[in-house]
C-alpha positions in Angstrom: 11.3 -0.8 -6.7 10.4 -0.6 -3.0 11.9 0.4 0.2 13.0 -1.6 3.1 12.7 0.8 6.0 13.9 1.1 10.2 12.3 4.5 11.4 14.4 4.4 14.6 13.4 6.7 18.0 15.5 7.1 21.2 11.9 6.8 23.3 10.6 3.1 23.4 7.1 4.2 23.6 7.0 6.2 20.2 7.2 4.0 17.8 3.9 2.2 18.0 2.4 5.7 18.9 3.9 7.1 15.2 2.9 3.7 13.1 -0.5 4.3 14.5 -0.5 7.8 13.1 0.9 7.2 10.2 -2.1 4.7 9.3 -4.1 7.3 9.8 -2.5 9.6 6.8 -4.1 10.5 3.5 -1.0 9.9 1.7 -0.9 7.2 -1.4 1.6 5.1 -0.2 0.6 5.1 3.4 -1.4 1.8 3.4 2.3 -0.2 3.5 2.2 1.2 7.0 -0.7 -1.8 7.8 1.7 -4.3 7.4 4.2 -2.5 9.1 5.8 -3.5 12.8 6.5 -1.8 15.4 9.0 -2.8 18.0 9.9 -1.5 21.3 13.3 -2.8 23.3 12.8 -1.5 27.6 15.6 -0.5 29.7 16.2 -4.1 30.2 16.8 -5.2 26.8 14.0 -6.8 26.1 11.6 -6.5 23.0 7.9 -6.7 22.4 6.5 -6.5 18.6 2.9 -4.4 17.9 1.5 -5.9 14.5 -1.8 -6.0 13.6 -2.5 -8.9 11.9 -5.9 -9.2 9.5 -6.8 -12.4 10.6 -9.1 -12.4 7.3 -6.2 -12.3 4.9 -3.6 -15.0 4.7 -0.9 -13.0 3.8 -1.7 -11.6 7.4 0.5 -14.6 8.7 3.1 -14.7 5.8 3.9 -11.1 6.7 4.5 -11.9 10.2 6.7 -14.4 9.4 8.4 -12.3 7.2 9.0 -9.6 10.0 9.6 -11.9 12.6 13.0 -13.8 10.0 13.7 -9.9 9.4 13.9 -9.1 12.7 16.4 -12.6 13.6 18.6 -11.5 11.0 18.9 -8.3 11.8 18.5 -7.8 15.2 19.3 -11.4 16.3 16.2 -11.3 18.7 14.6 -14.3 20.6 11.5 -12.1 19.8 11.3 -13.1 16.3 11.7 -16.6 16.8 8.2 -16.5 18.8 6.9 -14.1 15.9 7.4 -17.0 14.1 6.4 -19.7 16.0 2.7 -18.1 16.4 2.6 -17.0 13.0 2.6 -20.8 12.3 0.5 -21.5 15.1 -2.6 -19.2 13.8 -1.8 -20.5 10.3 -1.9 -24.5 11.1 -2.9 -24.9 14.7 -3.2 -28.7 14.9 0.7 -28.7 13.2 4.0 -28.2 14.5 5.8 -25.2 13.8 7.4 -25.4 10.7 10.4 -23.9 12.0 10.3 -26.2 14.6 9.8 -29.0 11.9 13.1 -27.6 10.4 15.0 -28.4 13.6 16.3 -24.5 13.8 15.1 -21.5 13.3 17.2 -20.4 10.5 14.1 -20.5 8.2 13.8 -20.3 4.4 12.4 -16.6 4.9 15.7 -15.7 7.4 18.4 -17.5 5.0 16.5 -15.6 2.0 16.9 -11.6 4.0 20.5 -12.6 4.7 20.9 -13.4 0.8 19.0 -10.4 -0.2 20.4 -8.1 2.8 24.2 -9.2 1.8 24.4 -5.9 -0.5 23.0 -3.9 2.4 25.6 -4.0 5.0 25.2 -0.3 6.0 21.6 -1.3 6.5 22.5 -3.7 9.2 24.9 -1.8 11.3 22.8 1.3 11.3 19.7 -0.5 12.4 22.3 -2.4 14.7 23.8 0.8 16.1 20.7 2.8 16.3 18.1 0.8 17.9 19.3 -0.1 21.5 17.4 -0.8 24.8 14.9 2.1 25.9 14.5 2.7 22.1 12.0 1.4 19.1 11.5 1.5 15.6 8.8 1.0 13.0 10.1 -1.5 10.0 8.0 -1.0 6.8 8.2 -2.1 3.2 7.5 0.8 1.3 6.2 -0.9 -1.7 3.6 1.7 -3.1 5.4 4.1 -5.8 5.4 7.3 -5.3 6.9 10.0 -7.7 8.9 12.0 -5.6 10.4 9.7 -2.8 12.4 12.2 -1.3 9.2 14.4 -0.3 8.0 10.8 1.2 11.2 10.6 3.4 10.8 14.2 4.1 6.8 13.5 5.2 8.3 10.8 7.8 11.5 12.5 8.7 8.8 15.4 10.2 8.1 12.5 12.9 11.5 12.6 14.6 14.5 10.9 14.8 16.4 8.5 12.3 15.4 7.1 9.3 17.5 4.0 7.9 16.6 2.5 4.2 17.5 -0.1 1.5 16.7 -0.6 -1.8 14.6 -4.1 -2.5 14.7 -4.9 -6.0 12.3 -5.9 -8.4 13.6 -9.3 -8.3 13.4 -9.4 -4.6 9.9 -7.8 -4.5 8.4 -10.7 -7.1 9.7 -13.0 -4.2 8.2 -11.6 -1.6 4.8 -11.3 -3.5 5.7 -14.7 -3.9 5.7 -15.3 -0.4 2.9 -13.3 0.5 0.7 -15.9 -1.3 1.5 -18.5 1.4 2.6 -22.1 0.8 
């Protein structure tokens, strides 16, 4: 079973700075943290997004669609509909966005984190509450298993502030594989 995790921060600058050295660990499961995002919200309210995105893997793309429909659902941020937008872009440049093509951008991968997300309310609000303008937070899918996930929450709890998780079920983690592959 994975984790669906916010890693929140009061300071909108140390986010990205943590994610980066987190990838740089020698723990087992610390290789979710590539497909990790980090995002940063100024004084001013507005976001940015820092993903890496390996332009040799497809499921580069997928992922950042599937941050960018977590982060609308979630945060409700105009940020994630552009995540979206140029996911598709890179994917199918010649092509309209197929978000776009849907007329909305309530996509398949948004309605299907509301769906799954629906047991999780506490997972919302927190996130909600927590992350606010001059603040940022990493968002990972802890997916690799690691015997003793308290001592894993206890290794990132050792970077500051406030840690916010979720259970994702095994159901829920065949679909995203699922997703991962691409259309």
């Amino acid at each position: 079973m994975s984790e669906l995790i916010a890693f929140v921060f009061k300071d909108q600058y140390r986010a990205p700075e943590v994610l980066n050295e987190l990838r740089r660990r020698d723990w087992s499961w610390v290789r979710d943290f590539d497909d990790a995002v980090a995002i940063t919200i100024n004084e001013q309210g507005k976001a940015r997004a820092h993903l890496n995105v390996d332009l040799s893997r497809s499921a580069a793309i997928q992922w950042a669609r599937l941050w960018g429909s977590l982060l609308n659902t979630l945060l409700f941020l105009p940020l994630a509909e552009i995540m979206i937008e140029a996911a598709d872009g890179i994917a199918e440049p010649q092509q309209p966005s197929r978000a776009r093509k849907c007329g909305s951008f309530q996509t398949l991968e948004s309605r299907w984190w509301q769906e799954s997300l629906c047991h999780s309310e506490n997972f919302k609000r927190d996130v909600a509450a927590l992350l606010s303008p001059g603040g940022s937070a990493i968002f990972a899918l802890l997916r690799q298993t690691d015997p003793d996930p308290v001592r894993t929450l206890r290794e990132l709890r050792n970077y500051g502030d406030s840690i916010v998780h979720t259970n994702i079920t095994a159901e829920q983690d065949a679909k995203i594989d699922r997703f991962l592959q691409g259309p």
